[in-house]
Each structure stands twice: as C-alpha cells, then as structure tokens.
LUMLOKE-376186 format. One record per residue (C-alpha): residue number from 1; x negated, y, z. Coordinates in steps of 0.02 Angstrom, whole numbers, always signed. Layout:
BEGIN
> num u v w
> NUM X Y Z
...
//
This chain:
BEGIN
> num u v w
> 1 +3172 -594 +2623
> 2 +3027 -635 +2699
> 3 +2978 -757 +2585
> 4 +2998 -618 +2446
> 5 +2886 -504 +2554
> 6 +2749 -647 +2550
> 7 +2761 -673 +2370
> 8 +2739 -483 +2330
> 9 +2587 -480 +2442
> 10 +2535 -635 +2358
> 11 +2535 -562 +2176
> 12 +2447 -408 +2237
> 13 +2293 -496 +2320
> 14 +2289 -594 +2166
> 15 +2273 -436 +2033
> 16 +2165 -363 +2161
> 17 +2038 -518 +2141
> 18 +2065 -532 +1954
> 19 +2009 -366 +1941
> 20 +1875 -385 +2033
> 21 +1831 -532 +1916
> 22 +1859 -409 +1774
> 23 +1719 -289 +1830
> 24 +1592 -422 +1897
> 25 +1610 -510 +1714
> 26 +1570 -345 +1632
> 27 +1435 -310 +1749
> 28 +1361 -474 +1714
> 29 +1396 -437 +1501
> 30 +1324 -260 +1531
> 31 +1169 -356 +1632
> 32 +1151 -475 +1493
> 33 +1150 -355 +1348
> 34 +1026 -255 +1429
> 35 +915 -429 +1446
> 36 +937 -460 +1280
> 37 +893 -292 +1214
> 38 +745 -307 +1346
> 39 +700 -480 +1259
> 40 +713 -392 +1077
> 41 +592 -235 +1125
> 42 +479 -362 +1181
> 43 +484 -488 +1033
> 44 +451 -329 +931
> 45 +293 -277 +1015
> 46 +237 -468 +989
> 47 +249 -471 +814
> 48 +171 -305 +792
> 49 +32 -368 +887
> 50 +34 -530 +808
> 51 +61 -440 +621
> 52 -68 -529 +500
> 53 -163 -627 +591
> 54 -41 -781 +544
> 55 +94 -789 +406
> 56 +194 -894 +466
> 57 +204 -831 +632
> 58 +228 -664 +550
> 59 +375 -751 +462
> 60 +442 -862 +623
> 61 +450 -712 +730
> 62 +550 -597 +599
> 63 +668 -730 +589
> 64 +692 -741 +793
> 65 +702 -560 +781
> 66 +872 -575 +663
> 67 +923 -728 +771
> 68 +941 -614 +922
> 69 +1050 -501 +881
> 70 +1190 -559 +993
> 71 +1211 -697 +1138
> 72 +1310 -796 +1026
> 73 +1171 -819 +908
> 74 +1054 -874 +1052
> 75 +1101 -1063 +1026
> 76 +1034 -1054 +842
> 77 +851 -937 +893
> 78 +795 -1075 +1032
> 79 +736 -1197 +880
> 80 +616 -1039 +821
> 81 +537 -1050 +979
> 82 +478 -1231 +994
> 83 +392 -1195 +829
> 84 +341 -1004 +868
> 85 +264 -1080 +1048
> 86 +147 -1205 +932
> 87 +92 -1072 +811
> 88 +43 -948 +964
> 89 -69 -1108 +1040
> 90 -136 -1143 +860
> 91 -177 -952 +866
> 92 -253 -961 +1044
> 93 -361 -1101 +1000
> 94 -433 -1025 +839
> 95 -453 -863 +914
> 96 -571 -928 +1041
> 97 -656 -1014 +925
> 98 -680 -881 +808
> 99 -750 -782 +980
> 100 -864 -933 +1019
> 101 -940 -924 +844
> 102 -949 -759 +861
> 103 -1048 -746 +1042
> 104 -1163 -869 +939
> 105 -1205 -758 +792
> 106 -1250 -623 +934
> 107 -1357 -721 +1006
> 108 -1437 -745 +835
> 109 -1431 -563 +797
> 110 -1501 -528 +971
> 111 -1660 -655 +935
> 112 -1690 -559 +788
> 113 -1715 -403 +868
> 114 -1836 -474 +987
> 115 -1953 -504 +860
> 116 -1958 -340 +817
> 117 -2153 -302 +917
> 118 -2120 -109 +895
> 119 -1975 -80 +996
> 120 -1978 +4 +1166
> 121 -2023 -100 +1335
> 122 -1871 -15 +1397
> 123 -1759 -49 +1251
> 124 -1850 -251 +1271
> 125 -1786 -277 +1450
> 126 -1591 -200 +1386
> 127 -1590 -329 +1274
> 128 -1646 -468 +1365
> 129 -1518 -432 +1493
> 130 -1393 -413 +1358
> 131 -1452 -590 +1299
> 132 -1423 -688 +1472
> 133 -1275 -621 +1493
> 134 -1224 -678 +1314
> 135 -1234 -852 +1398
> 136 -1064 -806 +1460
> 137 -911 -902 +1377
> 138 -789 -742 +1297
> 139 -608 -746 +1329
> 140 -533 -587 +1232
> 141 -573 -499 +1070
> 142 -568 -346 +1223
> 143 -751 -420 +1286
> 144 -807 -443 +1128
> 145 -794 -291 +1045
> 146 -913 -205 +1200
> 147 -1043 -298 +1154
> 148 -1063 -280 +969
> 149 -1076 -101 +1011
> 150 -1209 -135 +1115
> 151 -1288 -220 +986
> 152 -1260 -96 +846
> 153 -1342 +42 +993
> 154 -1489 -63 +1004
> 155 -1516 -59 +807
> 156 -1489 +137 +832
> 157 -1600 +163 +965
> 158 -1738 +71 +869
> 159 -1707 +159 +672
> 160 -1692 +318 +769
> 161 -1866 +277 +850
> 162 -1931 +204 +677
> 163 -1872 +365 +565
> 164 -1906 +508 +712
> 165 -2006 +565 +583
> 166 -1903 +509 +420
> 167 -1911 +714 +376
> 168 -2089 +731 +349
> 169 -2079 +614 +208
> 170 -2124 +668 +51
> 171 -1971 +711 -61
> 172 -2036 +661 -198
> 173 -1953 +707 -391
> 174 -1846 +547 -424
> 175 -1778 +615 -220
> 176 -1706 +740 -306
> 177 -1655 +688 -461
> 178 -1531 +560 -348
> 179 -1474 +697 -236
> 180 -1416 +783 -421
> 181 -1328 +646 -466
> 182 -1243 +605 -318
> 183 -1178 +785 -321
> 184 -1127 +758 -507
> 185 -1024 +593 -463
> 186 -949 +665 -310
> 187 -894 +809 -427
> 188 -793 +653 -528
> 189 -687 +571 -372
> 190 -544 +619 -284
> 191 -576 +617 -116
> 192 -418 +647 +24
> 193 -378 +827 +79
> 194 -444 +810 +230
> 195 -618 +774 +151
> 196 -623 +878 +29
> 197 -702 +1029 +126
> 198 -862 +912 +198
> 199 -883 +862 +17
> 200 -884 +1037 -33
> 201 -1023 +1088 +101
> 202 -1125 +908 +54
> 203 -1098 +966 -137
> 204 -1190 +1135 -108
> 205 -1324 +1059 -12
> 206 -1369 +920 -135
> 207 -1406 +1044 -249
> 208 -1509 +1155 -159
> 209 -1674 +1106 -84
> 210 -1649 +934 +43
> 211 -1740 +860 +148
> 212 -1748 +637 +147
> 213 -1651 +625 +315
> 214 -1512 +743 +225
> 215 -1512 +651 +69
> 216 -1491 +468 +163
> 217 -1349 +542 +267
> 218 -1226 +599 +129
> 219 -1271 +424 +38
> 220 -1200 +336 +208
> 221 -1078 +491 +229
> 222 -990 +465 +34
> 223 -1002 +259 +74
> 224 -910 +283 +231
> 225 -790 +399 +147
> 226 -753 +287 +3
> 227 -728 +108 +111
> 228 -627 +221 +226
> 229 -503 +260 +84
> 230 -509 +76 -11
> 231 -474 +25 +181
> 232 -321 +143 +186
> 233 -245 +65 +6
> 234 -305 -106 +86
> 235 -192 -71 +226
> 236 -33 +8 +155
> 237 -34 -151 +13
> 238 -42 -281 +153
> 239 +100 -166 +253
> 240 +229 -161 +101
> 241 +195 -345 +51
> 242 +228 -381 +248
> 243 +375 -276 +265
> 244 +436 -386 +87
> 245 +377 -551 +176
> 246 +496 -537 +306
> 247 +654 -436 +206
> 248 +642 -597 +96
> 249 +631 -717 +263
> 250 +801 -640 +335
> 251 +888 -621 +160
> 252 +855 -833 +150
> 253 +903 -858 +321
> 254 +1069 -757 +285
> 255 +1092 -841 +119
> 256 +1065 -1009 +213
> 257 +1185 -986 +360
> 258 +1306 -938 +227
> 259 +1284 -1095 +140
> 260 +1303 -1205 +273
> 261 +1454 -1101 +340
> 262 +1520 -1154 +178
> 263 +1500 -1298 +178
> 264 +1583 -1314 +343
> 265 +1721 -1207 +309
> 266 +1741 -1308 +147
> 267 +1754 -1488 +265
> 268 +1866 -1417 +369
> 269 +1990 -1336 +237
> 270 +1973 -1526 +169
> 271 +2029 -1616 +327
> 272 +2183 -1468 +346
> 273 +2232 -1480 +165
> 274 +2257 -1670 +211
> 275 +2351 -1624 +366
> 276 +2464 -1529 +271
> 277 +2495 -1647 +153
> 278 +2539 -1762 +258
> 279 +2663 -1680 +341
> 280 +2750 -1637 +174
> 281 +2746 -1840 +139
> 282 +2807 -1865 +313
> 283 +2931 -1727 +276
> 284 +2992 -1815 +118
> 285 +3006 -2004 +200
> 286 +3120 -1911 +354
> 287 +3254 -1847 +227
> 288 +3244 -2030 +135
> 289 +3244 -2125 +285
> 290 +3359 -2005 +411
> 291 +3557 -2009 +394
> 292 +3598 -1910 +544
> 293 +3590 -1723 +507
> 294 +3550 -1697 +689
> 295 +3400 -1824 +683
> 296 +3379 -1748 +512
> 297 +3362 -1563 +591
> 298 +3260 -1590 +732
> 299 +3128 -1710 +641
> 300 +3100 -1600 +529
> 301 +3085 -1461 +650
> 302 +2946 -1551 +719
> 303 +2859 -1577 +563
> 304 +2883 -1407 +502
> 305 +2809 -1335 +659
> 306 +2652 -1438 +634
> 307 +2638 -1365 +464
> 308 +2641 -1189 +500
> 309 +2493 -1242 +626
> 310 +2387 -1334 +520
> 311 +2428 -1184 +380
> 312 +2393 -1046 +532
> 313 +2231 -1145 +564
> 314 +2181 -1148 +389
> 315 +2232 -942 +383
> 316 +2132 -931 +531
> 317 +1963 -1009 +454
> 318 +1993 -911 +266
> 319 +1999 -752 +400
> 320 +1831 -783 +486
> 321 +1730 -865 +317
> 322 +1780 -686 +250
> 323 +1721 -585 +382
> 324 +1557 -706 +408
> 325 +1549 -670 +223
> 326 +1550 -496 +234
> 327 +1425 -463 +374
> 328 +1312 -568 +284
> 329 +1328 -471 +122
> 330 +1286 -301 +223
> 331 +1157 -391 +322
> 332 +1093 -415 +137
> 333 +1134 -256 +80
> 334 +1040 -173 +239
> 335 +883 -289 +209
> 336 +873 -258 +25
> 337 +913 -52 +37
> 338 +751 -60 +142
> 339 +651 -152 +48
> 340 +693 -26 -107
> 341 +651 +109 +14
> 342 +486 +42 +34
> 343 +447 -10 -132
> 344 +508 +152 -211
> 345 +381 +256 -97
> 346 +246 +127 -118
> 347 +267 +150 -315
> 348 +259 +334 -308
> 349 +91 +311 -208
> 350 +46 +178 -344
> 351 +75 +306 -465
> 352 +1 +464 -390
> 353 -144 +351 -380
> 354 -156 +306 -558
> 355 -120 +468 -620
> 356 -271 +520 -513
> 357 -396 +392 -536
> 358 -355 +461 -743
> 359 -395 +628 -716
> 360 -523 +730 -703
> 361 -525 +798 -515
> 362 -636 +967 -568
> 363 -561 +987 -727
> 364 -397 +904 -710
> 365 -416 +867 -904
> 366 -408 +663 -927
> 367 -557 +571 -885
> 368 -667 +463 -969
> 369 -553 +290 -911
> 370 -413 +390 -983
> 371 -502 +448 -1135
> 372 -540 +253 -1199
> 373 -342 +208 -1166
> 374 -281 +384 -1281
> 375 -417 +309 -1415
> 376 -362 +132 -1418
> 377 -177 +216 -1454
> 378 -237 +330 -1568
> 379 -332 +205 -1690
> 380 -164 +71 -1666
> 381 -70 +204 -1739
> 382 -212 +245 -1872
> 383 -201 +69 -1944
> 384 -19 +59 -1921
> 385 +41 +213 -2013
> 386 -151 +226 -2117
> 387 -129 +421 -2054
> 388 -293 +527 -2053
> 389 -374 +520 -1864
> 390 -535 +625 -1796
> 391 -656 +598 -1653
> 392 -723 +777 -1599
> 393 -890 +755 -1462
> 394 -933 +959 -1401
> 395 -1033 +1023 -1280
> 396 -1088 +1178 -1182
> 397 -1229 +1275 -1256
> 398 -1364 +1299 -1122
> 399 -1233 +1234 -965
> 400 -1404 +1206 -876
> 401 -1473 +1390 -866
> 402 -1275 +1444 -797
> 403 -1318 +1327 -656
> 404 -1482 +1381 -630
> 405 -1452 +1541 -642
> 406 -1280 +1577 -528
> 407 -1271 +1436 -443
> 408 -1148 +1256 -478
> 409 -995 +1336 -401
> 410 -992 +1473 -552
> 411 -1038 +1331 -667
> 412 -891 +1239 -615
> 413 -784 +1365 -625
> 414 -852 +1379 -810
> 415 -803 +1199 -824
> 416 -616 +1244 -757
> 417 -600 +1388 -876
> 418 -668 +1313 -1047
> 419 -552 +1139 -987
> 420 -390 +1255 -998
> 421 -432 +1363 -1135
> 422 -470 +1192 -1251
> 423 -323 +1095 -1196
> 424 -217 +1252 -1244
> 425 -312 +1254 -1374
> 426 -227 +1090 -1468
> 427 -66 +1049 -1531
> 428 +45 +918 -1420
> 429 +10 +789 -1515
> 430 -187 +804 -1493
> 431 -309 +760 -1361
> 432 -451 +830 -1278
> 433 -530 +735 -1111
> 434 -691 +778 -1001
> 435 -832 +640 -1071
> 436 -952 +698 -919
> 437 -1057 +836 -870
> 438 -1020 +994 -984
> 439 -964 +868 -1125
> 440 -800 +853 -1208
> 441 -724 +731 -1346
> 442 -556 +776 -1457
> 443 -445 +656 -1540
> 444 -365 +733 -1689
> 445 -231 +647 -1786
> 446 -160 +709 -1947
> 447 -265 +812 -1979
> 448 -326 +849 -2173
> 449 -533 +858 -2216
> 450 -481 +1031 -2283
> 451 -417 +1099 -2118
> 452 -534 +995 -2007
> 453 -643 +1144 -2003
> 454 -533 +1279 -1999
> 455 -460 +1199 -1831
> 456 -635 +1147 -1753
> 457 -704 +1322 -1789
> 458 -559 +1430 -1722
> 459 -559 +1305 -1564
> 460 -765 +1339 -1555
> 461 -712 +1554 -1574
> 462 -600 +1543 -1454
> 463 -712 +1484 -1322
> 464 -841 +1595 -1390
> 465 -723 +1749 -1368
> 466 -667 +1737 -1174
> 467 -743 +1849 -1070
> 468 -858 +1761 -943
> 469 -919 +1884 -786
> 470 -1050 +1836 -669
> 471 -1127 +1922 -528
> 472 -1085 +2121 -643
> 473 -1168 +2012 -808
> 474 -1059 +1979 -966
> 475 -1087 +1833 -1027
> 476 -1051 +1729 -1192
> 477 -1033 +1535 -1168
> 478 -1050 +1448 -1335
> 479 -995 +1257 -1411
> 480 -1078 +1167 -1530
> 481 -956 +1022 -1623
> 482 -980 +862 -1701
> 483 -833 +793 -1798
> 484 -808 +602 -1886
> 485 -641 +551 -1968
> 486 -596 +365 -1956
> 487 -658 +275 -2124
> 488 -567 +121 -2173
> 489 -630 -71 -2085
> 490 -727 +54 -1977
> 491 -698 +23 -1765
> 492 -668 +193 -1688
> 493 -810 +188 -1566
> 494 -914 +183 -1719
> 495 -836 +331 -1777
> 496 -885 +398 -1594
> 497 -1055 +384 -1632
> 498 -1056 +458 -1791
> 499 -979 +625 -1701
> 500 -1094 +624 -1573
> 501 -1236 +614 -1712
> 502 -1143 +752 -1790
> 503 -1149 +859 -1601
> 504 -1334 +842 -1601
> 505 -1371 +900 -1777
> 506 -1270 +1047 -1743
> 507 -1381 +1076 -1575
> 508 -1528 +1051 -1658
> 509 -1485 +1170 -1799
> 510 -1454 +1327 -1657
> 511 -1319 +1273 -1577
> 512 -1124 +1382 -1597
> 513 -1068 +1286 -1735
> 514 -959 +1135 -1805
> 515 -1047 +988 -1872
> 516 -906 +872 -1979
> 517 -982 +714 -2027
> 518 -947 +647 -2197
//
C-alpha cells in the first residue's frame, strides 16, 4: 500500500516538473521569436540604410531577409553573412576613401578661395581656421557634410558681398527680352502642384518691369525647380528597379531551394523505391524457399511490416515535397503580386508623364513633340492609302497688343478659349496642336481642294464670332490661315513650309483670312 502511495506521489512530482518544462520551453520559443523578430527589424533598417550604395549588398541582404523567416531556416542564412560581413568592410573601406578624397578636394576648394584678394579680413581668418582644421582625418559622411556647408557659406558670404549692389545694374534691352522668354517657356512646362502657384507669381513678374537681382533669381529658382523634379523621377526609377532587384533575388532563391529539394526528395524516393523492391524479392524467395506455413507466416510478417515502413516513409516525403512545394509557389505568388503592384503604379506614373510631357500645359491642346508624332502618322497613312492630307499653320491677329494692353493673364485666357473653340472646331479624325506662342498648325486628312476652303473659313468665322470681354471692352480676335495639301514625292515638312508661306501672305495682305497654297 505504501508502495502504491509512493508511486502516486511519484507520477505527480513528475507531471508537475514536465509541466514546468512545458512552460520554460515556451518561454524560451516565445524569447526566441521575439529575438528573431528583433534581428529582422534590425536587418531591415540595415538595408534601408545600406539601399544603393552597393548592389550586391542590396541583393545579399534581401536574401538574409527571406532566410530569416523562421529558426529553422537559420542554418541556411549564416552562409549570407560571411559574404554580407566582406561586402560591409569593402563598403567601409571605400567609404573612407571616398571621404579622404573628398577632405582633399576641400582643401583645394578652400585654396581657391584664398586667392580671392577681395574678400573680407574677417571672412580670411574663418577660412583659414576652417583650413587647419581640414588637416583632420574624417570618419563619417555625418562630419563631412558640416563642412561643405561651410564652404558653400563662405562662397555666399563673398557673392553676397560681390553683388550687394547687383540691382543698380543697368537692365539693359536683351535683360528683358530673356526675362520674356523665360516667362514664355515656363508658360510650356508642367511644373508639380505644389509649384505651380510660385510660378504663377514669378510669371507675372517677368513680365512686368524687373530688376537684374530678380531676373537671376527665377533663372536659379526654375533650375532648382526642374533638377528637383528630374531628381524625383531619378528616385522613384531607381526605387521600382530596386524593389524588382530584390523580388527577382527571392523568386531565384525560392526556385533554387525548390530545385535542390528535388533533387533530394528525388534521391531519397530512389533509395526507398529500392527498399521496397527488395522486400518484394525477399518476399518472393521466402514463399520459394519456406515449406512451413508457420515460418511461412511470420517471415513474411516481417517483411511485410518493413514494407508498409519504407512505403509510410516514402508517403511521408511525397507529403512534405508537396507542402514545401506549395509554400514556395505562394512565396512566389506573394513576391510576384508585389512586384505587379509596383510596376502597375509605376506605369501609370510613366504614363501620366508622357501624356503630360505631350500636351500643352496652358492650352492642354497637343504640343509641338506631339504635333511631329500625329504628322509622321498622318503622311504614313497619306502614302499608304494615296488619300488627300493638309497642313493648316494660323495665328492670332495682333496677340501682342491683347498682352500689352490687359495684361498676359487675359491673353492666356485668350489662348485657352480660341484652343477649345478650334479643337471643337474639327472632326475626330482631324488635328489641331499649339506650334508656340499664339500659333497653331491643323492636319487635315480627306479633305477635297473644293471644300478645303469652305472648312478653313468657317473654322477662321467661328473664332471671329465669339464674344471676347475685357476690362467692359468687346472685343473681336481674328485668324489669319495658311493652307498646303501634300503633293506627290513631296516630304510633309516641306509641305509645312509652304503653309507657313501661305500664313504670312495672308498677314501681309490684312490679316482675317485663309491663304490655300496651290
């Protein structure tokens, strides 16, 4: 009884310790997944500040990334660290190299500027502080960066001292015929929304009277504006083509593994398929060789159990090949769903870009870049189908005294209004684009000599006939037309010039009227 007692007391001590074994292994699984999730947030923050500075590091680190995904992966990610531990020295080392070359061409910079005889003595002793303490070795990009700012305020301090005066200048005519013409080409890109306004405001002053200082600072204002945005496309290019690099890296490594899963799965169904084999042969020299039904029985008994193993073995490995194989596929799936996310919404960009940099941005009629891809169509299907084609060149009559007289907003509102009521003015098969300024061209296929006129003229009354009110004053905008049909061996930008021939006879001969070259 007592020894019953004992044995009860036994059995309970030991559940109480395996459960107490139970909870300290899940503590220690619950420690180490939250290590390894640790180790995962940190190995993304590397790469991100790692991204592009090395490709294959780029590459090597995505890869560890996919590695790491569980503990039982962690045997295959240690080889991506031996080689991710070189890159990062190779890195090191040409980093501070790049920073030693770079403390050199300071110095150089910084010699420069001391020849300059007309700076400040104040502005002299800043820099030859600034130049012993250049001496220096630099460790980070961090100290760097400091002191090319210094540098740059320096060159500040000194221009600012050298152009205090920069508005006294003369502004002399050619001053102002660039300030025109930076307003006109400003008028002809697309800027971002958020720039749009200052462009606006820089727009109106341009064209009003400007002083050299002003004119300088929208030329540096409009560069700034433009690298910003080539910058911007720079950037979201190298991001998509780095979010591709390392899709494709962990769709290979997954296409790998599964490979060489394979072709292990593949050597070991080999070896069982011989197993069982064997123990069929075995099975069929028992019954040969065996008279005694007993023997018989419990020989093959044996051998029969051994074949439902090897054949529960072999089950086992067909189970987990599948369901290797199927993680892999959605791994694939996952990888490649996001890489079609990204490259559908970087081809919309691509597109809204396109469709932009082909329009107009005051007009939003085609531009000129657009105009020269309609009339290469245009004259393919001339030669092709020998059908009657017509280059149309028109212009505002006296667009100048609009301007000079209500001011360039009003005139580009003029612009606006005579864009939409020509483009509505043409059939869907026909073409009208802004050419520049307040000219327009018009490509016109099938269209007869006999009605030629009859549709330039109605186009011309049309414009002639809307209503234009400025500042309590009616006023009548006219066009004058020159028209060219496509002769036979004749290029189309021939026929161009012909038109535009024809546009100036009808302006020299009072303007409002249709010119058709023939």
């Amino acid at each position: 009884m007592q020894d019953s007692s004992a044995a009860v007391s036994q059995v309970s001590l030991l559940k109480q310790k395996l459960n107490a074994a139970k909870l300290a292994i899940e503590e220690i699984h619950d420690d180490r997944s939250e290590k390894l999730r640790t180790l995962i947030r940190f190995l993304g923050h590397l790469s991100l500040a790692c991204k592009g500075q090395n490709l294959e590091l780029d590459n090597r680190l995505a890869k560890l990334r996919h590695h790491l995904q569980g503990f039982e992966q962690i045997d295959e990610a240690l080889p991506e660290l031996v080689g991710i531990e070189r890159l990062l020295k190779a890195q090191y080392s040409q980093t501070m190299t790049s920073l030693e070359e770079s403390r050199n061409s300071l110095s150089r910079v910084i010699s420069q500027i001391q020849r300059v005889d007309s700076a400040p003595d104040e502005i002299k002793k800043e820099i030859n502080y600034f130049k012993k303490d250049l001496n220096k070795p630099i460790h980070t990009i961090w100290e760097y960066i400091p002191k090319v700012e210094q540098v740059i305020g320096f060159y500040e301090q000194m221009l600012q001292q050298k152009f205090a005066n920069a508005d006294d200048h003369v502004i002399l005519p050619q001053h102002l015929i660039l300030a025109k013409e930076l307003a006109q080409k400003i008028s002809e890109i697309e800027f971002r929304k958020e720039q749009r306004d200052q462009i606006l405001v820089m727009k109106e002053v341009l064209m009003g009277d400007i002083k050299l200082n002003t004119l300088l600072e929208s030329y540096q204002t409009i560069l700034s504006f433009l690298l910003n945005n080539i910058a911007r496309e720079k950037t979201a290019s190298q991001d998509f083509l780095y979010t591709l690099n390392d899709a494709i890296s962990i769709v290979r490594d997954v296409v790998n593994n599964t490979a060489n899963n394979n072709e292990r799965s593949q050597q070991i169904k080999t070896q069982l398929n011989k197993e069982i084999n064997l123990r069929v042969d075995n099975a069929d020299g028992i019954v040969d060789d065996v008279d005694d039904i007993i023997a018989l029985k419990t020989e093959l008994t044996v051998q029969l159990a051994s074949l439902r193993d090897a054949l529960n073995r072999k089950e086992a490995l067909e189970t987990r090949e599948q369901s290797l194989l199927r993680k892999s596929v959605e791994s694939m799936k996952k990888e490649l769903s996001s890489i079609t996310k990204e490259a559908n919404s970087y081809k919309e960009k691509l597109f809204e870009h396109q469709k932009l940099n082909l329009l107009d941005p005051l007009t939003q009629l085609p531009n000129r870049a657009a105009l020269e891809d309609r009339m290469e169509q245009e004259y393919r299907n001339h030669k092709r189908f020998n059908s009657p084609l017509w280059v149309a060149v028109t212009d505002i009559d006296y667009f100048k005294t609009v301007n000079d007289s209500f001011g360039h907003s009003t005139g580009d509102k003029t612009l606006q209004v005579i864009s939409m009521a020509l483009k509505n003015s043409l059939r869907e098969s026909e073409f009208v684009a802004r050419y520049g300024g307040e000219e327009f061209v018009l490509l016109l296929p099938d269209v007869n000599e006999e009605h030629i006129g009859l549709l330039l003229n109605r186009v011309k009354d049309k414009i002639k006939n809307i209503p234009f009110k400025f500042k309590n004053q009616r006023i009548t905008v006219t066009l004058s037309i020159g028209a060219a049909q496509v002769m036979e061996n004749e290029r189309i930008e021939e026929t161009f010039e012909r038109a535009d021939a024809a546009l100036y006879k009808a302006k020299n001969n009072g303007r409002d009227r249709v010119v058709i070259d023939i």
